[in-house]
KOLPAFI-403779 format. One record per residue (C-alpha): residue number from 1; x, y, z; residue in three letters. Coordinates in steps of 0.02 Angstrom, whole numbers, plus 50000, padded with zeros to 5 digits. Layout:
residues N
 volo    px    py    pz zaro
  NUM     X     Y     Z  ALA
...
END
This chain:
residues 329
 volo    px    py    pz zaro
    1 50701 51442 51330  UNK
    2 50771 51622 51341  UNK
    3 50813 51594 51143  UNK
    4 50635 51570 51108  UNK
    5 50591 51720 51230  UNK
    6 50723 51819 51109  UNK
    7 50646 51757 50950  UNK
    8 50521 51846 50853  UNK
    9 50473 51735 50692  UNK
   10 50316 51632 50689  UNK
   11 50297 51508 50839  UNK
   12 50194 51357 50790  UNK
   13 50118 51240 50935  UNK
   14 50059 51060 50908  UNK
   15 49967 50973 51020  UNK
   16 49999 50757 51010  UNK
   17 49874 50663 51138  UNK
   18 49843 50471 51162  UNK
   19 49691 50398 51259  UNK
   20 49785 50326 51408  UNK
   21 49693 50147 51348  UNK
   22 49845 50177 51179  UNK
   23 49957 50250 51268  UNK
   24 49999 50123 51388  UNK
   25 49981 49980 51239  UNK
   26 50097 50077 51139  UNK
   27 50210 50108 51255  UNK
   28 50190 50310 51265  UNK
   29 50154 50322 51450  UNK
   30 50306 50407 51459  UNK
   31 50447 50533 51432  UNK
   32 50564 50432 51380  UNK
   33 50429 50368 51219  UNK
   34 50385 50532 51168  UNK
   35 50552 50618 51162  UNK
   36 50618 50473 51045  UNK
   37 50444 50492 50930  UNK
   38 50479 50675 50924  UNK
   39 50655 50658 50861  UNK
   40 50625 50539 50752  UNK
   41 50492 50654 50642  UNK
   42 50608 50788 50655  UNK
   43 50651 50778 50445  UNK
   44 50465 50769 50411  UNK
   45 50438 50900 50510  UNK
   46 50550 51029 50441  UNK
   47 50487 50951 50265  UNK
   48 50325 50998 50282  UNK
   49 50378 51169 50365  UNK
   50 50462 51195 50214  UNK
   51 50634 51239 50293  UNK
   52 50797 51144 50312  UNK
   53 50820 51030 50459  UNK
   54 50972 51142 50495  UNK
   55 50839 51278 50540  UNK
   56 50723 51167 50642  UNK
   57 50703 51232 50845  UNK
   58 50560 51136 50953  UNK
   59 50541 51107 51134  UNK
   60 50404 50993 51197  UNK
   61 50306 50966 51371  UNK
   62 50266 50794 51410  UNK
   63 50103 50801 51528  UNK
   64 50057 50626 51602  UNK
   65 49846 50663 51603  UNK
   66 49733 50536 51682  UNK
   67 49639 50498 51510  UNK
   68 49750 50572 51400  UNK
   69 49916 50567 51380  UNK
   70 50006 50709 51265  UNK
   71 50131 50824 51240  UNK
   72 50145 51005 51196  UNK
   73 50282 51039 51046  UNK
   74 50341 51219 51012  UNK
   75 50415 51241 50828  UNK
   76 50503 51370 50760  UNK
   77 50661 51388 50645  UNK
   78 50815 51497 50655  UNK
   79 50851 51525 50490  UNK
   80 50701 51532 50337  UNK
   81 50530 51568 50380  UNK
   82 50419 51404 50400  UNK
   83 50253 51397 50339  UNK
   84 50123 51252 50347  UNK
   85 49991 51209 50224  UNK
   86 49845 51089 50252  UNK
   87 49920 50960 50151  UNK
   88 50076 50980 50259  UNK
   89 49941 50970 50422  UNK
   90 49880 50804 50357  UNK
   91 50081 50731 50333  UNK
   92 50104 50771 50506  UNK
   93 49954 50692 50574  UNK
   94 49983 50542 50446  UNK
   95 50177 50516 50490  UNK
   96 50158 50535 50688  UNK
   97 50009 50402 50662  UNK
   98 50113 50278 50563  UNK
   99 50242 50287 50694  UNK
  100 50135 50285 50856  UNK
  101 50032 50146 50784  UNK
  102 50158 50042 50692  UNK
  103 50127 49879 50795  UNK
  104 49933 49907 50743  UNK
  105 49977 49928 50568  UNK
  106 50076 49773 50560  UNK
  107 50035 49605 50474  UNK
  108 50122 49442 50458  UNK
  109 50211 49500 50293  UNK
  110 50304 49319 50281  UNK
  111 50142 49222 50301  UNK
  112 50028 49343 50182  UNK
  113 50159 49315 50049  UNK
  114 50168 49144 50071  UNK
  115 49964 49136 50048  UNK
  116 49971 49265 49898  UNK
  117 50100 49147 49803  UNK
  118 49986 49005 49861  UNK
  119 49835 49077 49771  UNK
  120 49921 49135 49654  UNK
  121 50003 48961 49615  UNK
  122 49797 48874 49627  UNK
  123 49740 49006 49494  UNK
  124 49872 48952 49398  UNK
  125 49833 48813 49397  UNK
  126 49670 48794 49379  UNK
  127 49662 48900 49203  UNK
  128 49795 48791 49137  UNK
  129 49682 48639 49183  UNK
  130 49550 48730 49078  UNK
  131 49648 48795 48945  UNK
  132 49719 48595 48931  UNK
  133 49541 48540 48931  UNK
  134 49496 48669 48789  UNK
  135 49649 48643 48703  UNK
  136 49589 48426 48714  UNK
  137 49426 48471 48645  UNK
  138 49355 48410 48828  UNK
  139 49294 48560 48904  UNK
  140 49081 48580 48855  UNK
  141 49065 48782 48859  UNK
  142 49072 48827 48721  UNK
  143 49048 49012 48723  UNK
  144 49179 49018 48875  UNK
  145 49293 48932 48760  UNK
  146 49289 49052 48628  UNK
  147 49296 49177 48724  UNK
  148 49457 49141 48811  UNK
  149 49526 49103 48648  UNK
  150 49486 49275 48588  UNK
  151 49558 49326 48737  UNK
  152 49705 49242 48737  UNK
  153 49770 49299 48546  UNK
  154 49739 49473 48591  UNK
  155 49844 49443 48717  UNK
  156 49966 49372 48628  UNK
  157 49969 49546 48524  UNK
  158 49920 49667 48650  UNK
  159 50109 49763 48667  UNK
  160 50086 49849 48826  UNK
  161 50055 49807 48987  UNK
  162 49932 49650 49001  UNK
  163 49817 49735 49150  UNK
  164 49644 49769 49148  UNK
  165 49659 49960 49144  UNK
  166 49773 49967 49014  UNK
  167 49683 49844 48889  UNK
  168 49608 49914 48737  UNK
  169 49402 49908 48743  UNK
  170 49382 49772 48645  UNK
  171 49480 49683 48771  UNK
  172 49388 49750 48933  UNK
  173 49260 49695 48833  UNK
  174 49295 49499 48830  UNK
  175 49340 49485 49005  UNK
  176 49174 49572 49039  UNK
  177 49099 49440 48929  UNK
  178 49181 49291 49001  UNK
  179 49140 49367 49164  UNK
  180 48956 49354 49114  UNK
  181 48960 49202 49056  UNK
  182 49039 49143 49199  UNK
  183 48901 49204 49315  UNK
  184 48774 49086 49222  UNK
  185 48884 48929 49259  UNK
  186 48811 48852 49416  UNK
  187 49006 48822 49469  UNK
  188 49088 48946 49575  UNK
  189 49249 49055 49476  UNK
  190 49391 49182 49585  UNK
  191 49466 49300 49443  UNK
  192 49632 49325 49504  UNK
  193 49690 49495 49440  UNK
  194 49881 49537 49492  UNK
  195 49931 49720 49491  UNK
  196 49769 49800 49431  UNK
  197 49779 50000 49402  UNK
  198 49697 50136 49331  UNK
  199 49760 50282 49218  UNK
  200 49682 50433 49326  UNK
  201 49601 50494 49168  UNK
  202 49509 50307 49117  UNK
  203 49324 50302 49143  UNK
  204 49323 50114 49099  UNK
  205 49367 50060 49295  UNK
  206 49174 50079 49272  UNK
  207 49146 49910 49201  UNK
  208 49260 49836 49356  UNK
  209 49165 49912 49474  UNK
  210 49001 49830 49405  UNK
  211 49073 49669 49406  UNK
  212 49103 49672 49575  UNK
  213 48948 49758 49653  UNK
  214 48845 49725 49499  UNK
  215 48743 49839 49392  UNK
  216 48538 49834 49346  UNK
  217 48550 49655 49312  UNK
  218 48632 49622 49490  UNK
  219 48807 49545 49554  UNK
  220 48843 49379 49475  UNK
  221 48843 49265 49650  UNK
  222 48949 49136 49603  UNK
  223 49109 49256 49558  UNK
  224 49222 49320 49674  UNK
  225 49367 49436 49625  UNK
  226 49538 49438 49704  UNK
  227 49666 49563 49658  UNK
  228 49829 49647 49690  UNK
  229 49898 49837 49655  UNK
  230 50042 49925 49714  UNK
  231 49899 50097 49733  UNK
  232 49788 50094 49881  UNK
  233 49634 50166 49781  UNK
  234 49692 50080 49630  UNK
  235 49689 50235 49525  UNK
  236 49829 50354 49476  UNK
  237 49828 50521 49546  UNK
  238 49908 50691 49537  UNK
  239 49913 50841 49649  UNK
  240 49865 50921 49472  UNK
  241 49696 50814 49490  UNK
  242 49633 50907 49626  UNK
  243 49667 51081 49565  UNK
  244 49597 51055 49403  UNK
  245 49434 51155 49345  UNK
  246 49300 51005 49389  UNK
  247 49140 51101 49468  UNK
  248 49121 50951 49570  UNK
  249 49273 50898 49630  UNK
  250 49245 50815 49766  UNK
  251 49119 50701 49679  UNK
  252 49257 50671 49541  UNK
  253 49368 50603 49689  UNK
  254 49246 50504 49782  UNK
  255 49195 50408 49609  UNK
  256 49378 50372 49586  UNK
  257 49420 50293 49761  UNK
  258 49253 50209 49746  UNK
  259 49329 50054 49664  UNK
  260 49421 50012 49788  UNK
  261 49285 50025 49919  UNK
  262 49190 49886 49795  UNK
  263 49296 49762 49885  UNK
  264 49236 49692 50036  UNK
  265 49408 49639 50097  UNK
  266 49565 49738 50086  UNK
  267 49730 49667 50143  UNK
  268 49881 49813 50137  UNK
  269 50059 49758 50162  UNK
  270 50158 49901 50275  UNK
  271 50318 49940 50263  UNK
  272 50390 49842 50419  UNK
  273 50489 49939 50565  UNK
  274 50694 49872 50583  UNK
  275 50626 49733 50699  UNK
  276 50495 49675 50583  UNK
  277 50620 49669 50462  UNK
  278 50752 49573 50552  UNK
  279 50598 49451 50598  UNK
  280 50561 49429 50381  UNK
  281 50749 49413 50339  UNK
  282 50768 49279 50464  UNK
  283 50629 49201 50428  UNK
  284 50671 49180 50237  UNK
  285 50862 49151 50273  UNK
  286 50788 48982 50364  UNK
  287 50684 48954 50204  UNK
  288 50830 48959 50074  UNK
  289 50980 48896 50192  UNK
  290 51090 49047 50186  UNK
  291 51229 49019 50299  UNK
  292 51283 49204 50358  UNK
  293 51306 49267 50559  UNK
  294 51110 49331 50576  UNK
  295 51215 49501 50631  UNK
  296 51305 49511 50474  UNK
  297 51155 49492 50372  UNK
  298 51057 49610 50444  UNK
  299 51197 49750 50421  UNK
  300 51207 49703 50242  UNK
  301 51013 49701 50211  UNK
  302 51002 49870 50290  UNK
  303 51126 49928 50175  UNK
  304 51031 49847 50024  UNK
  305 50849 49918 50100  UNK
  306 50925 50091 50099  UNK
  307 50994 50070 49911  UNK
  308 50820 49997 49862  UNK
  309 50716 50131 49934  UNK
  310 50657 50073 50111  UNK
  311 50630 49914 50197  UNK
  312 50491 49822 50131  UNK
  313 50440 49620 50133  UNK
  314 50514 49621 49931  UNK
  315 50684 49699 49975  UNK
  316 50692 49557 50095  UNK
  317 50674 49414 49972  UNK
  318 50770 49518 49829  UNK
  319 50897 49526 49966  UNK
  320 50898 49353 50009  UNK
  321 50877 49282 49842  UNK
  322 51046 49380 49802  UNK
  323 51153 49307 49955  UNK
  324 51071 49124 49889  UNK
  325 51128 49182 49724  UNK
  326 51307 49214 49778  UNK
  327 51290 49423 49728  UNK
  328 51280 49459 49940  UNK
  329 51425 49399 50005  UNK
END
């Protein structure tokens, strides 16, 4: 401490505290629990601080409080001058709270995959049942009918990316249409839609958005829409987007993450902690009969998880699928 008595820079204090309720379900009703959380957000600290990690200086206080929990952290660097913005603030917050509540943040990432392929696999299949019975002349809509067959030869010369955000209008158009005609059809429909996105500049997530909450003529009640996207809000956006010169920019964002909030159920998929991980690999090792020491593998799927980006439930089975593949040996 006589170093930081000595020093004369900018001191910054942060204050982390648990309700004692979290803290002993978590496991930070401790020393021991905090030190280790501390030095593991030591990079994201100096990132956000601006400085190298070279730089980085903290001490922290661990105080066990009745109802709370927390620790006192004093940051400061030795070298450059740190400085924190707001958007570095809310990293901070948002890192130490993916950490702390990693177990909460958790799902069953084997198990949700296994359902997604599963309903993906019955969607499948039931639009190639009805594109069979159109294609037999069995199938007695016949306004859906054309409409799918619209659908499908624009499809067939539609050159980019075949998702709803990035169709032209006249195709929006005729999945709006067989949407509508749909929702007169006393049968019940689940539009599957895999990776859906936005373009942060397309007004036409619009159209989506009255699909699934309706519009002046109401929700069609017989129509339920599942999809998957790799963006939380489903729209693309910049840090240019929220310095640009909108009067109202805060309306401008809260119409663009409104989308999302159209869907009553939302299912994320984390990115899982080493010990998650090891559970996944194992898991799908069983599944396609790779014969490797369970230590071995996980060494060489670390490996392959730091060359891919981070763990993840996909860099498991891309991992996997290479060692059954003979490319991981």
């Amino acid at each position: 401490m006589q170093e930081l008595d000595q020093y004369n820079g900018n001191v910054w204090t942060h204050i982390l505290s648990l309700k004692r309720e979290d803290a002993a379900r978590l496991g930070y009703d401790n020393a021991y629990a905090w030190r280790n959380l501390l030095r593991s957000q030591a990079e994201t600290i100096a990132e956000n601080m601006k400085i190298p990690l070279t730089d980085l200086k903290w001490y922290a206080a661990y105080h066990d409080e009745s109802y709370h929990p927390h620790v006192h952290m004093v940051v400061y660097s030795t070298g450059k001058e740190p400085y924190l913005t707001k958007q570095g603030i809310r990293n901070l917050k948002a890192a130490f709270a993916k950490q702390i509540f990693r177990h909460d943040f958790l799902q069953v990432y084997v198990e949700q995959t296994n359902q997604r392929n599963e309903l993906t696999g019955r969607s499948r299949d039931i639009l190639s049942d009805i594109i069979a019975r159109i294609n037999s002349g069995s199938y007695d809509d016949p306004v859906v009918t054309e409409l799918l067959l619209k659908l499908s030869q624009q499809m067939q010369n539609h050159k980019g990316k075949k998702v709803y955000g990035y169709l032209p209008q006249a195709g929006r158009n005729l999945v709006n249409a067989v949407v509508d005609e749909l929702a007169k059809n006393p049968l019940k429909f689940i539009l599957f839609i895999d990776d859906l996105s936005f373009a942060s500049n397309d007004d036409n997530f619009a159209a989506l958005k009255a699909i699934l909450e309706g519009s002046v003529g109401g929700r069609a009640r017989n129509i339920a829409v599942y999809a998957t996207s790799n963006r939380r809000h489903l729209i693309k956006e910049t840090l240019t987007d929220r310095t640009g010169d909108d009067i109202h920019e805060a309306d401008t964002r809260q119409e663009l993450m409104s989308l999302s909030a159209r869907f009553g159920l939302t299912v994320t998929f984390q990115r899982p902690e080493k010990a998650r991980f090891a559970a996944i690999l194992e898991e799908l090792a069983k599944q396609h009969h790779i014969q490797m020491p369970m230590e071995e593998l996980l060494v060489k799927a670390e490996a392959f998880a730091i060359r891919a980006g981070g763990r993840s439930p996909r860099v498991a089975k891309q991992f996997i699928e290479q060692c059954e593949a003979g490319v991981q040996k």
